[in-house]
C-alpha positions as a printed Julia matrix, in Angstrom:
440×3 Matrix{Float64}:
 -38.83   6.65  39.43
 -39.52   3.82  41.31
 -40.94   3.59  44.36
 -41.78   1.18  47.09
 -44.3    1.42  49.7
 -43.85   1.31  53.52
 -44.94  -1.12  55.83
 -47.93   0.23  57.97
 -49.51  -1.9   60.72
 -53.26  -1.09  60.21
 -55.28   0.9   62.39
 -57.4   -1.59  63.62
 -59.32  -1.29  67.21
 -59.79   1.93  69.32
 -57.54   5.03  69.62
 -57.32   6.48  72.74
 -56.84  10.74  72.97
 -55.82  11.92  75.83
 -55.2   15.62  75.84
 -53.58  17.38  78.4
 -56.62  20.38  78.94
 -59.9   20.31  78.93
 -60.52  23.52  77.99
 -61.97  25.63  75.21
 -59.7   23.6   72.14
 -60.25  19.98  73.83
 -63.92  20.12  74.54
 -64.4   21.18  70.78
 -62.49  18.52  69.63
 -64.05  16.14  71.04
 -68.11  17.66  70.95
 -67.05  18.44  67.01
 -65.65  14.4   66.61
 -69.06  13.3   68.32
 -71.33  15.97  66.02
 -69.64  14.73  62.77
 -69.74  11.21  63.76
 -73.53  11.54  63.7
 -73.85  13.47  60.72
 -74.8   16.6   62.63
 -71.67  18.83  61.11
 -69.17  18.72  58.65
 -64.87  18.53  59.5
 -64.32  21.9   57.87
 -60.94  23.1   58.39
 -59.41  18.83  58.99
 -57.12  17.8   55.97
 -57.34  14.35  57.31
 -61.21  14.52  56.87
 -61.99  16.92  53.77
 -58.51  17.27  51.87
 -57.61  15.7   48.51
 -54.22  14.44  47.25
 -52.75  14.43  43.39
 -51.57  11.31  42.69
 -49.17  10.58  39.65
 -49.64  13.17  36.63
 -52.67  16.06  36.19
 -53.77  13.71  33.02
 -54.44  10.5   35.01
 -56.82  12.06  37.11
 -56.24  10.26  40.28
 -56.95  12.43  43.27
 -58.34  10.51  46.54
 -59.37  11.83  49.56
 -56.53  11.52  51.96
 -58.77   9.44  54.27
 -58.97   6.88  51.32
 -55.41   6.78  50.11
 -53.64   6.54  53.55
 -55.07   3.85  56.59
 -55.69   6.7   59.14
 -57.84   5.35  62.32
 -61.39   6.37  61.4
 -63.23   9.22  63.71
 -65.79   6.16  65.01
 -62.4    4.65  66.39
 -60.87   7.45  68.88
 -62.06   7.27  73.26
 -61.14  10.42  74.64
 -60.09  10.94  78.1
 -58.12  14.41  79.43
 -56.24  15.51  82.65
 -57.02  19.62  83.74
 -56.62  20.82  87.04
 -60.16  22.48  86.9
 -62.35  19.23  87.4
 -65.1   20.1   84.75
 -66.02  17.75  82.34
 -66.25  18.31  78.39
 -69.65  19.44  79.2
 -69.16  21.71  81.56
 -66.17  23.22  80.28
 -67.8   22.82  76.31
 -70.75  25.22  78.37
 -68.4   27.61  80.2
 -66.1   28.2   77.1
 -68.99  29.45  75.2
 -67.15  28.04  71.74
 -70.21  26.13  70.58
 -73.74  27.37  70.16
 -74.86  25.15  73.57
 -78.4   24.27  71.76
 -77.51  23.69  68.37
 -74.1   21.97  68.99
 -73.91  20.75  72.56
 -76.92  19.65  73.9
 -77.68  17.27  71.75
 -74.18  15.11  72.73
 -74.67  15.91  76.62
 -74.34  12.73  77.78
 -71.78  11.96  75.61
 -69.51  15.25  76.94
 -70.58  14.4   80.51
 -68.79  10.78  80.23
 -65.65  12.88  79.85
 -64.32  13.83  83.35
 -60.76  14.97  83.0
 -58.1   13.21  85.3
 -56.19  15.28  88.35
 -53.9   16.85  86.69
 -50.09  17.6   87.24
 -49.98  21.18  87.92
 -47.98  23.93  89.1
 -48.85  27.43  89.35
 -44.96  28.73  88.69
 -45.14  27.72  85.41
 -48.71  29.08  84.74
 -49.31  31.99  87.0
 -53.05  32.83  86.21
 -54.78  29.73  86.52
 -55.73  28.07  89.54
 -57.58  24.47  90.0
 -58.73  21.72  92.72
 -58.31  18.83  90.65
 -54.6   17.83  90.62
 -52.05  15.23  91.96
 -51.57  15.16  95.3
 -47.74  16.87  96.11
 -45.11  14.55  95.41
 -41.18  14.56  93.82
 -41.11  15.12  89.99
 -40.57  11.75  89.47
 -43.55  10.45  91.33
 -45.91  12.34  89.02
 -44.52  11.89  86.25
 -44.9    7.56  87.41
 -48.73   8.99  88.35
 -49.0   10.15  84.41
 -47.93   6.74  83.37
 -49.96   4.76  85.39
 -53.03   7.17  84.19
 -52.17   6.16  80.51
 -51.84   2.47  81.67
 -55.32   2.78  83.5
 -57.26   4.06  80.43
 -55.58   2.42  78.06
 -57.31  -0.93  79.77
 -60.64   0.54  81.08
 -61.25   1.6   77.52
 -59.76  -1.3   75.89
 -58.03   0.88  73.44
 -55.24  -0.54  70.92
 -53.08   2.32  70.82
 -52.87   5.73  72.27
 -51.95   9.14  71.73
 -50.8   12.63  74.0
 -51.79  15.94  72.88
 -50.91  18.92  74.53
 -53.96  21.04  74.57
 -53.27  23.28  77.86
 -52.38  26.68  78.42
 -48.68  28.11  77.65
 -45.91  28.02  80.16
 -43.4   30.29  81.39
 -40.64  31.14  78.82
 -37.87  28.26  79.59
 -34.22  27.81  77.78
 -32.66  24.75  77.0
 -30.13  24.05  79.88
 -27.91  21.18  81.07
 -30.74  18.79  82.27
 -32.24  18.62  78.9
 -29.36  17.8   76.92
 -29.42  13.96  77.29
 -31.69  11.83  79.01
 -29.54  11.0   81.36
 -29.25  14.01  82.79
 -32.92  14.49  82.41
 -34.0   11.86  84.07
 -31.6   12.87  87.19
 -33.29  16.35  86.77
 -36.68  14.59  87.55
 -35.32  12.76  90.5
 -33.8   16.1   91.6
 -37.25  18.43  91.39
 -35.36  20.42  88.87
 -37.55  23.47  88.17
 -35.86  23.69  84.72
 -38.57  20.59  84.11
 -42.21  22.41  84.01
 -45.08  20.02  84.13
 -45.2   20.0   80.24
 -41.96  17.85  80.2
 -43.74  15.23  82.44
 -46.49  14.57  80.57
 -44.29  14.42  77.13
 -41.78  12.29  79.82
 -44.19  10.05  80.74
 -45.65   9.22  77.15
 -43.11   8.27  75.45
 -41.83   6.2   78.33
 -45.37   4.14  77.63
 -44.23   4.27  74.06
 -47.29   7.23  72.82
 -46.97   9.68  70.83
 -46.86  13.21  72.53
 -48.24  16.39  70.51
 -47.35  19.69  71.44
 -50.13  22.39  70.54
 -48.35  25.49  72.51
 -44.92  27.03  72.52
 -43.49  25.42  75.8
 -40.49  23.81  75.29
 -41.46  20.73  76.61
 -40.48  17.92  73.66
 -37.89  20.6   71.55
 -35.02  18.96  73.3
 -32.4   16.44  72.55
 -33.23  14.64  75.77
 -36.95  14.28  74.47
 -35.65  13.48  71.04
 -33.53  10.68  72.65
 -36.39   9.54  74.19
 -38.41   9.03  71.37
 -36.24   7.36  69.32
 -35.3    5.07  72.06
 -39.02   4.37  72.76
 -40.12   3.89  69.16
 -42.45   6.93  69.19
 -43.03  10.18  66.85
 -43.31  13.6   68.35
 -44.55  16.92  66.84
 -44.75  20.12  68.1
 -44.81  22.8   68.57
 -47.66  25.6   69.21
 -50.91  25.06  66.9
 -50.85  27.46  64.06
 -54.35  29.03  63.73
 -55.26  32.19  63.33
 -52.38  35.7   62.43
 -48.93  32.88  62.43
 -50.9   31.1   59.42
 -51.93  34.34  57.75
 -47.96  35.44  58.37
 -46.97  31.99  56.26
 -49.0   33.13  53.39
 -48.22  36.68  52.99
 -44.53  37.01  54.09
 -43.74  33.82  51.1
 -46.39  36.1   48.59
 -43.65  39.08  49.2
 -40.75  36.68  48.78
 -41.86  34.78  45.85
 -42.24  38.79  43.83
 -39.04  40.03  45.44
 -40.93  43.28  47.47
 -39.15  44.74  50.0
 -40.63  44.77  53.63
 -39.72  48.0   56.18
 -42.25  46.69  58.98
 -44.54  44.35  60.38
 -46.99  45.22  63.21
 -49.3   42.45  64.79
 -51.58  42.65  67.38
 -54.17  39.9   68.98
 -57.06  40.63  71.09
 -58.71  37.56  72.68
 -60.84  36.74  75.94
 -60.57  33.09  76.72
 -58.23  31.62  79.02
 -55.46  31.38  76.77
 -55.76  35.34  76.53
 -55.49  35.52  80.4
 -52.25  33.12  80.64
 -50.69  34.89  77.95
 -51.62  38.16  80.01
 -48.23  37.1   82.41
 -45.39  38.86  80.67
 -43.49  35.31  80.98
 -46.26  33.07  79.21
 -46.35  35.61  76.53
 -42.53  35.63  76.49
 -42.94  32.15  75.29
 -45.38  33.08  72.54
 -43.52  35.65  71.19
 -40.85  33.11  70.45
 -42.78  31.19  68.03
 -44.38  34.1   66.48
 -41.48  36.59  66.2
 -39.1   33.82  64.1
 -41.37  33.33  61.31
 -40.95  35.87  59.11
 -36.79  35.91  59.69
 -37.26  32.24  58.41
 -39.2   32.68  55.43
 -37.39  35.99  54.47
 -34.04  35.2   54.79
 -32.69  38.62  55.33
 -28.99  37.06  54.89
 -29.8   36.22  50.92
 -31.53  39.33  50.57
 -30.26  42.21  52.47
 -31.75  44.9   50.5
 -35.13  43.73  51.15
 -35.23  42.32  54.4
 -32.13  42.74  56.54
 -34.0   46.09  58.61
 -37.59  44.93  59.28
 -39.1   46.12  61.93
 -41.02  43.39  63.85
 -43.28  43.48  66.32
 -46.5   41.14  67.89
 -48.4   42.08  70.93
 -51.3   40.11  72.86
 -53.73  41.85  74.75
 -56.38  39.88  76.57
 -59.81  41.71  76.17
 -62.62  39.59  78.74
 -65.34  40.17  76.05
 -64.19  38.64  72.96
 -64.31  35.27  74.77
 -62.92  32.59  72.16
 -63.11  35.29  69.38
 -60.03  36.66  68.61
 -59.17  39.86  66.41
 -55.68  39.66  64.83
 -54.55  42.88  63.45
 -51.62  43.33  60.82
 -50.28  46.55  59.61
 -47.25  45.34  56.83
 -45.27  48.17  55.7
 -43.9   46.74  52.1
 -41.76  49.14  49.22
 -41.85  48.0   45.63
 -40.28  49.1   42.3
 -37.88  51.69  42.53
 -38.67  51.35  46.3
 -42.29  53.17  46.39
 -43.49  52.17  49.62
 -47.22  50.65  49.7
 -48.91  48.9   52.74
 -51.17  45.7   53.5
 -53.98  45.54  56.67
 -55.41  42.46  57.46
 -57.93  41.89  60.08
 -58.7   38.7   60.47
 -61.97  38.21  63.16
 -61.62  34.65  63.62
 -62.07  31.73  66.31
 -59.52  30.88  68.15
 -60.57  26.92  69.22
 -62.61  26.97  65.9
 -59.61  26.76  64.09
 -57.19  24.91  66.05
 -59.4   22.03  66.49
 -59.39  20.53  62.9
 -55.66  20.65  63.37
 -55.84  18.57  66.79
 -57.78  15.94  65.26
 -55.36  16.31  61.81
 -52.43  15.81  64.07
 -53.81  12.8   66.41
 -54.52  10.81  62.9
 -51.39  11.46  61.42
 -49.56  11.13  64.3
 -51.01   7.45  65.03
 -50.09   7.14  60.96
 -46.4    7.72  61.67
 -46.63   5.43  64.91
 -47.9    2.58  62.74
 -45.23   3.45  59.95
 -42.32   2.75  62.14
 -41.45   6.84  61.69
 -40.09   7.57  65.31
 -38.36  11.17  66.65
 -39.37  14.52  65.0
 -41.99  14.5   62.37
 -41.22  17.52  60.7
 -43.37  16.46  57.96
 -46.6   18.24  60.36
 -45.27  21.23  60.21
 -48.31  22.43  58.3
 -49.78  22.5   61.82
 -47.31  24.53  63.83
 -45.98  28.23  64.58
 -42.61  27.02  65.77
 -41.83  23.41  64.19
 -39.67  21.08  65.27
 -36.81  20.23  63.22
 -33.65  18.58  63.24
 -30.55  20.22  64.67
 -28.69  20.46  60.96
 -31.33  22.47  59.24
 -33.66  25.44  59.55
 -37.6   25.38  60.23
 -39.51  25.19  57.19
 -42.27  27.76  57.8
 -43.64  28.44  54.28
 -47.1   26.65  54.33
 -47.03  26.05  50.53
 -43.66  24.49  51.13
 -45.39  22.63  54.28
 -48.15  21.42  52.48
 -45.75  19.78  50.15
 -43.92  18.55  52.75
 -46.84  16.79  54.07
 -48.36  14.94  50.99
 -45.44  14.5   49.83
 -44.74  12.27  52.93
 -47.67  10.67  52.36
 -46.72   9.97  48.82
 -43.23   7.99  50.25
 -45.45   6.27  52.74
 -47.93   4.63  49.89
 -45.27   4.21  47.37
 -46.37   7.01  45.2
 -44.13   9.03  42.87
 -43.24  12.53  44.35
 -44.81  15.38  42.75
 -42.27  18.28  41.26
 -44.7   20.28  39.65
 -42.06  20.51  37.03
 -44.65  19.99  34.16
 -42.41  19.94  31.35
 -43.72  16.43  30.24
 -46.69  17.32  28.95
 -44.77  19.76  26.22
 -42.2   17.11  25.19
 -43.12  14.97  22.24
């Protein structure tokens, strides 16, 4: 088949990375992006830095490193600069966090971390009721700090004398929110910022104010924030990709690799039990019944979408679903995700899975950060503007287009994703097909 490649500008210059919290995730993204840039650790966990790709057929033999094949922006290249409403830098907070061994993995980039002193941020405490901080925009209309957040981007965009720039959400979840009349067009979004509506959380400001500086805006947590058509409209009009949303990490991704296992052999599933335990100040948001509300979203619709109860009512159309969070002070950044899956097999003998998975929480999501800023600036370059549902390797609750369903299958994901990368370089598609190599 033939194929042509895409025109990609190349990623020459500096990328800027602002993300929007400087909290446990941020300040390992960027102390892990210094460490590996001086050969002090390795990008475990970043497809951009470590994964391979299969190009053409298994006999040719021609698999790259990603990082080779496509013109990402090259770790040495990124500035990083935050906003948080608690004013410590990515030292301090890199210290409080307690993420990274402080000796082994901090210390030696102190100076480094300290140069990183987040930004007042825009904050309000009705859409994140257990955080407080000193360090945010002085009060003013919706619309004023939303012109504040451009003129931030504008700022460091010159003082760092960065070529392009990128938004990623890095911050604590929001209150649940539906989709109501101001989001539905930009019009009537933009007379919803002029109006204070509290139907636009400070989430929607900082997406808001990106892509009116033509950035791409990330979305690492389950807020509503870009999942709109008014944000959609925005981004098309602007030129700009977004992606989002909520960073999948630690039980969602273990979720898209089981539930498709059970799928893919036809067993039958009665129940699904999930619980998290976790410390850090994600744990304590997500400790408000309405934060969690909006978690619960993006983890409850998973398995309905890679099940599809509808095609196969006698194996999935009762499940019993259910996913708790319970913040536990002493696990700090650890988290414990618990599964009990309750599946039935031939002739409808019932059998059972437990997974406890003792993981990381910022250990994991920050490969997928870094993953996401790269390809993101990719897609920028590319001329690919709106939803790139393409990353939805990287999130609990993707984004998609209006016509279809989420794709939450990583294996399909994955696909997805080099695939896309495949299109971009003017590489055949794989099918996996294989009959080929049988044929005379």
């Amino acid at each position: 088949m033939e194929t042509s490649k895409q025109h990609i500008e190349p990623a020459a210059g500096r990328l800027g990375v602002l993300t929007v919290g400087l909290g446990a995730v941020a300040s390992t993204v960027i102390a892990g992006v210094e460490l590996i840039r001086r050969g002090l650790a390795e990008p475990v966990g970043s497809l951009t830095q470590m994964g391979t790709i299969r190009l053409g057929k298994r006999t040719e033999d021609r698999v790259p490193l990603i990082r080779d094949f496509v013109p990402l922006a090259g770790i040495d290249q990124l500035v990083f600069g935050a906003w948080d409403p608690i004013a410590d830098t990515a030292y301090e907070a890199a210290v409080k966090c307690g993420v990274l061994d402080r000796f082994v993995h901090i210390e030696p980039i102190a100076a480094k971390l300290k140069e990183v002193e987040p930004m007042p941020a825009v904050f309000d405490q009705n859409y994140v009721r257990r955080l407080e901080g000193l360090n945010v925009k002085s009060k003013g209309g919706k619309r004023e700090l939303a012109e504040a957040l451009r003129q931030d981007i504008r700022d460091f965009k010159a003082a760092h004398s960065c070529d392009r720039m990128v938004v990623i959400w890095c911050a604590s979840t929001e209150i649940f929110l539906e989709p109501g009349p101001a989001h539905q067009d930009l019009a009537a979004f933009e007379a919803a910022i002029d109006a204070n509506d509290p139907s636009i959380p400070p989430s929607m400001l900082y997406a808001y104010a990106a892509l009116k500086e033509r950035v791409p805006f990330i979305n690492g947590a389950p807020n509503l924030t870009a999942d709109v058509p008014a944000m959609v409209e925005l981004a098309h009009e602007a030129g700009v990709p977004i992606a989002g949303k909520d960073f999948k990490s630690g039980q969602t991704l273990m979720k898209t690799v089981l539930a498709p296992m059970l799928k893919a052999r036809m067993l039958g599933l009665r129940g699904w039990y999930s619980t998290n335990i976790l410390g850090n100040r994600d744990g304590e948001v997500l400790d408000d019944p309405d934060s969690f509300r909006t978690k619960e979203q993006t983890k409850l619709g998973v398995l309905d979408y890679i099940l599809q109860p509808d095609l196969y009512p006698k194996l999935y159309s009762d499940v019993y679903h259910k996913v708790r969070i319970n913040y536990y002070p002493p696990l700090g950044d650890s988290k414990e995700g618990w599964d009990n899956i309750d599946i039935f097999g031939w002739l409808g003998y019932p059998m059972q899975i437990k997974v406890d998975f003792l993981c990381r929480d910022s250990i994991l999501a920050a490969p997928l950060a870094l993953d996401l800023v790269l390809f993101t600036d990719l897609a920028q370059r590319a001329g690919l503007t709106g939803v790139q549902e393409w990353l939805s390797f990287y999130f609990k609750s993707p984004q998609h287009a209006p016509s279809v369903y989420p794709e939450h299958d990583l294996f399909i994901q994955q696909t997805k994703l080099k695939n896309t990368l495949r299109w971009l370089m003017g590489e055949e598609q794989i099918t996996h097909l294989g009959i080929e190599y049988y044929q005379d």
